[in-house]
C-alpha positions as CSV (number, residue, x, y, z in Angstrom):
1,X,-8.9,7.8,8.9
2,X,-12.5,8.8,8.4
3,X,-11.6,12.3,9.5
4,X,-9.3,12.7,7.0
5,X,-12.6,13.1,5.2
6,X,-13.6,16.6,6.7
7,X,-10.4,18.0,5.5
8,X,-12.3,16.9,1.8
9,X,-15.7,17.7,1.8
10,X,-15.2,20.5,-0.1
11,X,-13.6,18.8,-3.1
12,X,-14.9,17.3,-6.1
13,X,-16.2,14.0,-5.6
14,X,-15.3,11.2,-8.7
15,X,-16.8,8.2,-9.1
16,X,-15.3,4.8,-10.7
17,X,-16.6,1.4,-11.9
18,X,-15.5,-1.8,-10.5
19,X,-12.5,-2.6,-12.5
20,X,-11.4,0.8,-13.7
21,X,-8.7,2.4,-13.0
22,X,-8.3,4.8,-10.6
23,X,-4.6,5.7,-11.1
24,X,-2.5,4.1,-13.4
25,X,1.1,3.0,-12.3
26,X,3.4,4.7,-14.8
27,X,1.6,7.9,-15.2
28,X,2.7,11.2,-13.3
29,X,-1.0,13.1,-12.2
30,X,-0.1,15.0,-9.5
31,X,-3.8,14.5,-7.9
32,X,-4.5,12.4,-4.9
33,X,-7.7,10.1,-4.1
34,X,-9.3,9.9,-0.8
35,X,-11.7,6.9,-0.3
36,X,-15.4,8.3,0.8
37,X,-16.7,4.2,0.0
38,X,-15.9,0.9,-2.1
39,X,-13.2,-1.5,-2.2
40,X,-9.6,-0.9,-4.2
41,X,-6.8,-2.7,-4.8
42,X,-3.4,-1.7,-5.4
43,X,-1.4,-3.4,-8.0
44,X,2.6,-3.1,-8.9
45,X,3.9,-5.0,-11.4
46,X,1.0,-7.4,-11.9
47,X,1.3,-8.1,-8.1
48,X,-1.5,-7.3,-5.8
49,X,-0.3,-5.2,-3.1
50,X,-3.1,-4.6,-0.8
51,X,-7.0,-4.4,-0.8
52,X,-8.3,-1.2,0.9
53,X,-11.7,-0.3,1.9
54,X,-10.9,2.2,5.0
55,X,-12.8,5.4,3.8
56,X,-10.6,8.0,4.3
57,X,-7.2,6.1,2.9
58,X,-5.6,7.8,0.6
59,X,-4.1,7.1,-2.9
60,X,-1.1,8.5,-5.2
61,X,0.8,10.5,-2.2
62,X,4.3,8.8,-3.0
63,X,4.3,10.3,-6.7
64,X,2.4,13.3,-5.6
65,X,5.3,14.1,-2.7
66,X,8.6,12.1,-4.8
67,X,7.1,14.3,-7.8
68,X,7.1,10.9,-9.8
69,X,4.9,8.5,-11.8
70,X,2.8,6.6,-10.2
71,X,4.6,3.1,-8.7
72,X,1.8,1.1,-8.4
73,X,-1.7,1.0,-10.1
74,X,-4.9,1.6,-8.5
75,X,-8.2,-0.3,-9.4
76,X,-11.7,-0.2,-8.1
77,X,-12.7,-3.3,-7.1
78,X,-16.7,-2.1,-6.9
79,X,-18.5,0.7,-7.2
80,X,-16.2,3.4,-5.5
81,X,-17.0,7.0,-4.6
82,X,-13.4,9.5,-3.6
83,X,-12.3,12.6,-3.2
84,X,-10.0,14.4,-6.1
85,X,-7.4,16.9,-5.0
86,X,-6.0,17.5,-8.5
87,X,-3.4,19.8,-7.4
88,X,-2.3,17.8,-4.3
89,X,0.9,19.9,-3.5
90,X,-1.3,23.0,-3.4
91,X,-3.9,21.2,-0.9
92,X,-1.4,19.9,1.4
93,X,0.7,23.4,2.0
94,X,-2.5,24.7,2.7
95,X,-4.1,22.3,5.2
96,X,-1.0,21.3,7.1
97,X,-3.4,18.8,9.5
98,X,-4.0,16.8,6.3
99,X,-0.1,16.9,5.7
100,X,0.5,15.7,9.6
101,X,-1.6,12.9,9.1
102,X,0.0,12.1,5.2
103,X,3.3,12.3,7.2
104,X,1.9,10.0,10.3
105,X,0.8,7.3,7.7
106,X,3.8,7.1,5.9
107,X,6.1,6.7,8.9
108,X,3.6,3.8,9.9
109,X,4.1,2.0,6.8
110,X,8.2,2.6,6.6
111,X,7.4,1.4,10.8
112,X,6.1,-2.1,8.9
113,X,8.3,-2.3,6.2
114,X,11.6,-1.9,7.7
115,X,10.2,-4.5,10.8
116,X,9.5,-6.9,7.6
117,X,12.9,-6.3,6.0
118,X,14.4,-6.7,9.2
119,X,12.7,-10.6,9.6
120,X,13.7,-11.1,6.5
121,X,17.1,-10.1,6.7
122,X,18.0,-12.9,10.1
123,X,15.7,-15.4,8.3
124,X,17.7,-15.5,5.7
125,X,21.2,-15.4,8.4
126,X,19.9,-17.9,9.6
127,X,18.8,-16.1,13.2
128,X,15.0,-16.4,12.9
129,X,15.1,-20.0,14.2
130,X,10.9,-20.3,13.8
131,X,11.2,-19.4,10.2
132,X,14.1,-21.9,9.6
133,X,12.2,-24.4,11.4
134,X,9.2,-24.0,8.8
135,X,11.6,-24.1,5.7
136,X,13.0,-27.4,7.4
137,X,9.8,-29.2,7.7
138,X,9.4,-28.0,4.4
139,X,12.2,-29.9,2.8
140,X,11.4,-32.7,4.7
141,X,7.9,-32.9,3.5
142,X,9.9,-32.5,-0.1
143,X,12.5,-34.5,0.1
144,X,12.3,-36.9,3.4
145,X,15.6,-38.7,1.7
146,X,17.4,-35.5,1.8
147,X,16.2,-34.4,5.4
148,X,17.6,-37.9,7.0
149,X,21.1,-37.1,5.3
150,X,21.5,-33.7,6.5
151,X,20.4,-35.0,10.1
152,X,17.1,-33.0,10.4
């Protein structure tokens, strides 16, 4: 991702405190964030999402691209140095490597998404036989009463 970075050194850099607020979930910006250093984290509804030091990741491309408010918050967890591309619909028609990789990272993440849906999905029909074997020794552990009735 670092290379993303070249596409950026021409842009403003912004700077942010650990524990501000880099983009608030909620609010419609239109600007993306690259990472140059520092640690984030993304929140959505009160729930941490990820932590992300990778220089070069980029923040606020689903609202930019959806042309909706932000879904998730995103907070500097230190001292952390990024990119601003305040008209981000602008920059990306005009540097259409920049797009290609924006497009190759979202298709990753829908790649790990749908492949944890999909787990979740035959856990929960009962297919995923190593994840029903977990909630098993589970109840067992809970409940060993329970577990000798239903003959596990």
């Amino acid at each position: 991702m670092a290379e993303i970075l070249d596409y950026c050194s021409d842009l403003n850099e912004v700077r942010f405190k650990s524990g501000q607020n880099m983009l608030p979930e909620g609010e419609r910006l239109g600007k993306l964030l690259v990472l140059i250093e520092g640690q984030v984290e993304v929140i959505r509804e009160r729930t941490q999402v990820t932590l992300v030091d990778e220089p070069g990741s980029i923040f606020g491309e689903m609202a930019v691209l959806l042309d909706m408010p932000h879904s998730a918050t995103v907070k500097a967890l230190s001292e952390v140095r990024a990119y601003e591309i305040p008209d981000a619909l602008t920059f990306l028609e005009s540097q259409p490597e920049m797009s290609l990789h924006l497009a190759t990272m979202l298709a990753r993440r829908l790649y790990y998404t749908t492949s944890y849906l999909v787990d979740l999905q035959q856990q929960s029909a009962g297919k995923r036989q190593d994840l029903d074997l977990v909630d098993q020794i589970l109840s067992a552990l809970v409940d060993p009463a329970e577990a000798g009735k239903s003959g596990k």
